[in-house]
C-alpha positions in Angstrom: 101.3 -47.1 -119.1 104.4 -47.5 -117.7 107.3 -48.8 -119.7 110.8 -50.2 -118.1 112.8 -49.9 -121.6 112.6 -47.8 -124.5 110.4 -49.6 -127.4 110.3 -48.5 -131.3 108.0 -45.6 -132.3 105.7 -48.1 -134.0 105.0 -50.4 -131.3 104.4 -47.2 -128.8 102.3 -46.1 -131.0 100.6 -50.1 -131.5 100.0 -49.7 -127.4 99.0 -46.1 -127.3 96.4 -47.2 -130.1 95.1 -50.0 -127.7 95.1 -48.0 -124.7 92.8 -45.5 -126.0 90.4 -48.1 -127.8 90.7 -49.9 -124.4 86.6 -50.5 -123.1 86.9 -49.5 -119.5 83.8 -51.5 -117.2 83.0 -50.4 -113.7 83.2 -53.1 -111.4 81.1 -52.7 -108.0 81.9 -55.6 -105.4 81.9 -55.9 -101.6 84.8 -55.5 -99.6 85.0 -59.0 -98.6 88.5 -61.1 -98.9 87.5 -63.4 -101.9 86.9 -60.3 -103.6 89.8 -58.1 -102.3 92.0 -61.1 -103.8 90.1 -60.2 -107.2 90.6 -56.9 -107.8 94.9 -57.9 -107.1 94.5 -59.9 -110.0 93.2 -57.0 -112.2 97.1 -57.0 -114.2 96.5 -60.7 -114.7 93.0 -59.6 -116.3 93.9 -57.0 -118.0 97.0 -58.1 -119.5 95.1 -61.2 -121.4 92.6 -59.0 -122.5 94.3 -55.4 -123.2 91.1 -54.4 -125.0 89.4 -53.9 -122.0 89.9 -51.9 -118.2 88.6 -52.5 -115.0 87.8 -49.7 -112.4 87.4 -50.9 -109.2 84.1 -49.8 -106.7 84.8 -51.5 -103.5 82.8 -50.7 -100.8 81.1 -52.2 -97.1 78.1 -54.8 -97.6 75.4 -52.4 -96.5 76.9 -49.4 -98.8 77.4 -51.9 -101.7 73.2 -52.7 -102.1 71.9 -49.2 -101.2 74.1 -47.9 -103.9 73.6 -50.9 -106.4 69.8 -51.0 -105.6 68.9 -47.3 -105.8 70.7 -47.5 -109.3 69.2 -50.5 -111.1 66.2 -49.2 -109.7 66.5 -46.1 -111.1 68.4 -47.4 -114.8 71.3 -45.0 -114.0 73.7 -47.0 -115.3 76.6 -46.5 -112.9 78.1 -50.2 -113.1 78.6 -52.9 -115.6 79.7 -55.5 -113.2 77.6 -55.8 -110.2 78.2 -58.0 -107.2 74.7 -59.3 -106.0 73.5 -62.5 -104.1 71.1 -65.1 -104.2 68.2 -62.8 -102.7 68.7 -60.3 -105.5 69.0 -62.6 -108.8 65.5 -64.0 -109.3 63.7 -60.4 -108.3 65.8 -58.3 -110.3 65.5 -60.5 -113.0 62.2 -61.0 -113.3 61.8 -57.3 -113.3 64.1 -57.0 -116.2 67.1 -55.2 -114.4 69.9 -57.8 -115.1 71.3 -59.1 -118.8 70.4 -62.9 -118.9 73.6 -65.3 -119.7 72.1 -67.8 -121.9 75.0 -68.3 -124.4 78.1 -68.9 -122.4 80.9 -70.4 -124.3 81.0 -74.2 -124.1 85.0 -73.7 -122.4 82.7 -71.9 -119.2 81.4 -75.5 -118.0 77.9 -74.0 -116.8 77.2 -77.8 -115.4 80.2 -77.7 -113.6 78.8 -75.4 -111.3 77.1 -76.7 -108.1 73.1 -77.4 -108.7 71.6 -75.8 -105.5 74.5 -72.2 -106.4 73.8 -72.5 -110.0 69.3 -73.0 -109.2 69.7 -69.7 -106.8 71.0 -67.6 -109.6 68.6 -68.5 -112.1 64.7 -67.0 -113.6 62.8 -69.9 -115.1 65.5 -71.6 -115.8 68.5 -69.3 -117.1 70.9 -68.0 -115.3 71.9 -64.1 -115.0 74.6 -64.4 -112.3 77.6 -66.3 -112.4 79.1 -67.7 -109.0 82.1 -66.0 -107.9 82.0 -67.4 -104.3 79.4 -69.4 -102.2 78.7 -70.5 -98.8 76.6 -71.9 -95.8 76.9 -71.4 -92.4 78.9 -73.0 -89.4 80.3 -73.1 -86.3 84.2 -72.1 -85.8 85.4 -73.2 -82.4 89.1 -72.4 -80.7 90.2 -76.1 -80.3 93.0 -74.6 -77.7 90.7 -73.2 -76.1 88.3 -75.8 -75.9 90.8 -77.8 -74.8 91.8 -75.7 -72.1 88.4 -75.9 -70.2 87.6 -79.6 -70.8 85.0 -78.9 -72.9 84.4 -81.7 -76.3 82.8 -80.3 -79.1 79.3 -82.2 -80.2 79.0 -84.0 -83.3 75.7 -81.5 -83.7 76.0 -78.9 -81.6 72.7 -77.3 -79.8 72.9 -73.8 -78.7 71.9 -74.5 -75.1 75.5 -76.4 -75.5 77.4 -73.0 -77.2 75.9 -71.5 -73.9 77.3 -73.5 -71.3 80.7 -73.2 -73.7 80.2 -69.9 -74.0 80.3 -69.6 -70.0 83.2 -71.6 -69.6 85.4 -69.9 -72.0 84.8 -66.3 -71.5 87.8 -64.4 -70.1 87.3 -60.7 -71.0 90.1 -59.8 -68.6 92.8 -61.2 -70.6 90.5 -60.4 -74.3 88.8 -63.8 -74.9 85.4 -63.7 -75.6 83.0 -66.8 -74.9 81.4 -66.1 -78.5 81.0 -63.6 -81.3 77.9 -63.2 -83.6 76.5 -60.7 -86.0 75.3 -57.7 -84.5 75.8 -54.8 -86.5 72.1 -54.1 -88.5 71.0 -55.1 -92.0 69.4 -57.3 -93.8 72.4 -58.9 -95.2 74.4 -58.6 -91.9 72.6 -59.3 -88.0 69.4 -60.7 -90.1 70.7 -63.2 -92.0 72.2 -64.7 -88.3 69.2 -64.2 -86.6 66.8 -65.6 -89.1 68.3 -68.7 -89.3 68.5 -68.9 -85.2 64.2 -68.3 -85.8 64.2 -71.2 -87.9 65.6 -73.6 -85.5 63.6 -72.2 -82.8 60.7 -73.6 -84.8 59.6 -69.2 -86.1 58.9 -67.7 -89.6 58.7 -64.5 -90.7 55.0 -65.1 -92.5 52.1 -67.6 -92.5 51.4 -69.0 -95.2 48.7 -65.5 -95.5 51.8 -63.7 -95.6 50.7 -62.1 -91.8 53.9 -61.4 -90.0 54.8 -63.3 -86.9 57.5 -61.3 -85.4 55.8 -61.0 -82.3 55.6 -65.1 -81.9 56.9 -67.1 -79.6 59.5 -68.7 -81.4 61.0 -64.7 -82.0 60.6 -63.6 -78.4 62.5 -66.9 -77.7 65.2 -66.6 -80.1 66.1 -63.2 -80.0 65.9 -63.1 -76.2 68.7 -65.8 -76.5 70.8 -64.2 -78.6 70.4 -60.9 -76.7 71.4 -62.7 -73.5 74.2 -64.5 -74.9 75.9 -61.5 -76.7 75.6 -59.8 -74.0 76.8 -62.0 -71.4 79.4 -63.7 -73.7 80.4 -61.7 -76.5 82.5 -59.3 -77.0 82.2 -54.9 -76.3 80.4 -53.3 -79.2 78.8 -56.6 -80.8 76.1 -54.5 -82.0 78.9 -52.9 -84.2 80.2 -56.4 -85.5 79.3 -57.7 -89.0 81.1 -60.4 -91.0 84.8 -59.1 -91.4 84.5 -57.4 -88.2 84.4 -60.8 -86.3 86.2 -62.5 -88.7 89.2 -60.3 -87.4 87.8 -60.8 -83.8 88.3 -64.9 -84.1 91.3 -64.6 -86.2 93.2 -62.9 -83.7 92.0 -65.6 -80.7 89.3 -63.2 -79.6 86.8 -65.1 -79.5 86.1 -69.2 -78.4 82.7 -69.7 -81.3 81.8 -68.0 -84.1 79.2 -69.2 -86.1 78.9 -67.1 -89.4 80.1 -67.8 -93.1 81.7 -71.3 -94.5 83.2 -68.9 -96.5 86.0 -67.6 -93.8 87.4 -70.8 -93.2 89.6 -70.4 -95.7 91.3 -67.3 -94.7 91.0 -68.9 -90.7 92.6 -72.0 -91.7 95.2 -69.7 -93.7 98.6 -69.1 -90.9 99.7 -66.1 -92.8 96.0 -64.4 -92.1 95.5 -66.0 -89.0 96.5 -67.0 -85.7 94.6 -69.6 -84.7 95.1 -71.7 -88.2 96.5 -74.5 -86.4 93.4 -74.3 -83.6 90.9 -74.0 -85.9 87.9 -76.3 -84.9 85.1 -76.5 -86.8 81.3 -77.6 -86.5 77.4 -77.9 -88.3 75.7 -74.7 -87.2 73.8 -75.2 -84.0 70.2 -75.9 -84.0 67.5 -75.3 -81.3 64.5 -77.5 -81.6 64.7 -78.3 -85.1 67.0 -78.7 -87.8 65.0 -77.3 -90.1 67.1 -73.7 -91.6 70.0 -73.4 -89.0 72.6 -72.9 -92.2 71.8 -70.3 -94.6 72.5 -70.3 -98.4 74.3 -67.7 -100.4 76.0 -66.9 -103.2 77.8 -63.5 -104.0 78.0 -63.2 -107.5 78.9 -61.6 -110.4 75.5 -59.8 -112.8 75.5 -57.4 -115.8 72.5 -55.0 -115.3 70.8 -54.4 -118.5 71.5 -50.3 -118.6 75.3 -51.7 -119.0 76.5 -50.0 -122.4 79.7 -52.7 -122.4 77.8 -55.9 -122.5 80.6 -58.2 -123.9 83.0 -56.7 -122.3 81.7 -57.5 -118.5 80.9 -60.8 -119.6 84.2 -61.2 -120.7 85.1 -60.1 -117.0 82.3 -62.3 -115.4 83.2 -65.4 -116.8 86.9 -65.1 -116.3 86.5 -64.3 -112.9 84.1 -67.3 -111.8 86.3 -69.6 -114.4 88.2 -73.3 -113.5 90.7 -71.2 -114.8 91.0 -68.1 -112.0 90.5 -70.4 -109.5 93.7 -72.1 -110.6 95.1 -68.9 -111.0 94.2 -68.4 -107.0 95.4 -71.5 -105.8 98.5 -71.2 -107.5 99.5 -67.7 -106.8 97.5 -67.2 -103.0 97.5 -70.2 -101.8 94.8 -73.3 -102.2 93.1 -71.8 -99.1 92.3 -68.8 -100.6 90.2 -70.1 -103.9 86.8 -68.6 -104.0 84.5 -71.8 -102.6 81.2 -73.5 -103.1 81.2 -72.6 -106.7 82.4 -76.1 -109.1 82.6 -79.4 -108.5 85.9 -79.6 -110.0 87.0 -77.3 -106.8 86.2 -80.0 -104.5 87.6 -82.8 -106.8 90.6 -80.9 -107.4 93.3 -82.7 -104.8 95.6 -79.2 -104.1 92.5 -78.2 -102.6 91.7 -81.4 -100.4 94.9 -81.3 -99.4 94.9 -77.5 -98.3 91.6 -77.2 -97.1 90.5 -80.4 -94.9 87.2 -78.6 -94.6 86.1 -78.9 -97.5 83.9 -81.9 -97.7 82.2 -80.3 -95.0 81.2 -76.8 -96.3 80.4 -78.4 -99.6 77.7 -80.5 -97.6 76.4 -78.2 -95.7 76.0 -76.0 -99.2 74.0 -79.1 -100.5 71.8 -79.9 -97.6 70.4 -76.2 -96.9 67.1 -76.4 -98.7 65.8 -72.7 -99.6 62.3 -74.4 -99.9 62.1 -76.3 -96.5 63.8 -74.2 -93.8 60.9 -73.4 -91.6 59.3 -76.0 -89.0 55.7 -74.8 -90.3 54.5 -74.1 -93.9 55.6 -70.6 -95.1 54.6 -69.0 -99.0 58.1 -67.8 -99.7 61.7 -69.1 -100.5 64.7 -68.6 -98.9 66.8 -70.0 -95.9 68.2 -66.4 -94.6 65.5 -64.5 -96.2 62.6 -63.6 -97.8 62.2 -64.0 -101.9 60.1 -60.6 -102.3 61.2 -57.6 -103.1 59.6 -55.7 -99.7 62.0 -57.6 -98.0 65.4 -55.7 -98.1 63.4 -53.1 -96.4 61.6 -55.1 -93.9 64.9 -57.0 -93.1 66.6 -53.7 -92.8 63.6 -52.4 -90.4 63.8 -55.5 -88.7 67.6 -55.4 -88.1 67.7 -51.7 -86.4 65.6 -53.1 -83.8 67.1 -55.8 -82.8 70.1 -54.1 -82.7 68.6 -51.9 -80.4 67.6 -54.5 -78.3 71.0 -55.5 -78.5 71.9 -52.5 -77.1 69.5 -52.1 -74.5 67.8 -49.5 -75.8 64.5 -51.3 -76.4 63.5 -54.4 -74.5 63.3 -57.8 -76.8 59.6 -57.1 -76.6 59.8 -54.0 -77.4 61.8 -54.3 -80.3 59.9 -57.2 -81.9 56.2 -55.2 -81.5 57.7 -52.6 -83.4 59.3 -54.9 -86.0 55.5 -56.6 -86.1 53.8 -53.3 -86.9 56.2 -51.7 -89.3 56.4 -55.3 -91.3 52.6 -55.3 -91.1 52.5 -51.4 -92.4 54.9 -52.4 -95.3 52.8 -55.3 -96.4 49.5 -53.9 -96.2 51.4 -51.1 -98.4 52.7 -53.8 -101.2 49.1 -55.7 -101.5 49.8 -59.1 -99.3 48.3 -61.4 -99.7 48.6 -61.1 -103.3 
């Protein structure tokens, strides 16, 4: 501990005696900007509750669940904080791996938090995650740019539409980009994208006999457009891109549509992170021919994994950090735009933030209307929007990912790429004991 003044023997020996009996928790969270703005506010943390420490594991979104998933798996106890979504709640849970958070205090406002975030983080009916940020998709748009080739942007935009704008905006001589997708592979990263472009092409992943339908119709047609769009409109090395990556990308005027996270627009409507703040357009995710699962849901959120040997500590932590109060703290010392959203209701009632962030409304109806239980055009057995609620499917979504980055890439054909995802999802199902 660094001191600025000389202080009596007594009270350096009062903070030396709290600095050793200081609980340190490890903390393991993904690299994103919410959470970057998180740890910064580790002194603000630590200096209301000097009883406890925070060490910091910050690491890329595919690093982040192999290492988190290969140690609750295996109880080793590495983490008492762990950053996991609304895929990973209910499974882990049921399975035993998280601590449930049944007895918050009453000062936590559990019913402030938003129904739909607060149901996705639950196991018949507790929760064992607490919100630190969530989000839908949508469609970010360069109104300058828009502009500039006479093109109006639809009230629902379809992606035959974000094709012809696509076209008409694409100027990779002078580093402008029609559009800019996921690309880079996972099942967090290019799949989550790509699933929901299935769903509005009218695909699945499964019957309702959990057979998988990769090599449908509805995929061939889907991934065959997104193949021929990236490649003919997006930028060099999409294959490479995943969230921040493009975030950057459109930040910096790079790119004319982006259709990814409702969770950047705060940073993108932010001029000190970005330099089309006062271009920013913004749009419902496109659809194809339905409606039906073209925005995802997701929460990343804060859980205590049940090997954790600092319980009340990390719940300390985990309810400071998805608190009314931190994202007070946030808005007042980052700026309204960059409070963690989709979380509270009191966020969107909260008029700093309607007055910072005229996007708001929007994201939080887009949060509310993507249905986890009805986002496929034909009956499917499992939940989820972006993916699949069992636990086979981090490795099938991950299988599925390489190849259609590969297809991406030209180094399979879309046909290709999707008869291989069939029979390796097949293999891992027959494996697991589907139908069960």
């Amino acid at each position: 501990m660094r001191l600025r003044h000389a202080i009596p023997l007594a009270g350096a020996t009062a903070l030396v005696s709290v600095a050793a009996s200081a609980e340190t928790i490890t903390v393991a969270t993904v690299n994103n900007n919410d959470m970057v703005i998180m740890q910064s506010l580790t002194d603000q943390f630590e200096k209301a509750h000097p009883d406890i420490t925070l060490d910091w594991v910050v690491l890329e979104e595919n690093v982040l669940r192999q290492r988190m998933t290969t140690d609750i798996a295996t109880q080793g106890g590495q983490f008492d904080v762990m950053t996991i979504g609304t895929y990973e709640v209910p499974i882990w849970a049921e399975r035993g791996w998280l601590t449930p958070l049944a007895d918050l205090p009453e000062s936590y406002q559990v019913n402030d938090l938003l129904k739909p975030v607060r149901d996705g983080l639950s196991y018949d009916g507790t929760l064992y995650a607490l919100p630190f940020y969530a989000e839908s998709s949508m469609m970010y748009y360069n109104k300058a740019l828009f502009e500039k080739a006479g093109i109006e942007m639809s009230e629902q935009p379809t992606w035959q539409e974000v094709q012809d704008w696509a076209s008409q905006i694409h100027d990779p001589q002078n580093d402008v980009y029609g559009i800019c997708l996921r690309g880079k592979p996972g099942w967090g990263e290019n799949m989550a994208f790509v699933s929901t472009l299935v769903n509005t092409y009218g695909g699945r992943w499964f019957d309702m006999d959990w057979n998988p339908q990769l090599d449908s119709q509805a995929w061939q047609d889907a991934v065959s457009f997104y193949v021929d769009l990236l490649n003919n409109y997006g930028p060099p090395g999409a294959s490479s891109n995943g969230f921040n990556e493009n975030l950057a990308l459109f930040a910096r005027g790079n790119c004319g549509m982006w259709v990814d996270a409702t969770s950047a627009a705060g940073k993108l409507y932010n001029p000190d992170e970005s330099d089309v703040a006062d271009q920013l357009g913004f749009a419902p995710a496109p659809v194809a021919e339905t409606p039906k699962g073209s925005h995802w849901l997701w929460s990343w959120a804060l859980a205590i994994p049940a090997t954790s040997d600092a319980k009340d500590a990390a719940e300390t932590f985990i309810t400071w950090a998805t608190s009314q109060d931190y994202i007070e703290l946030v808005g007042e010392t980052k700026g309204w735009t960059s409070v963690p959203p989709g979380t509270r209701e009191s966020t969107y009632e909260n008029e700093n933030y309607q007055q910072a962030a005229p996007f708001a409304d929007f994201v939080l109806n887009a949060i509310r209307e993507a249905d986890p239980t009805d986002s496929t055009q034909e009956p499917v057995p499992y939940v989820g929007v972006q993916f699949v609620g069992i636990p086979e499917f981090q490795a099938i979504g991950t299988q599925v990912g390489q190849m259609i980055a590969a297809a991406l890439t030209g180094d399979m054909s879309v046909e290709q790429a999707l008869s291989s995802a069939q029979r390796s999802t097949e293999r891992t199902m027959q494996r697991a004991g589907y139908p069960k």
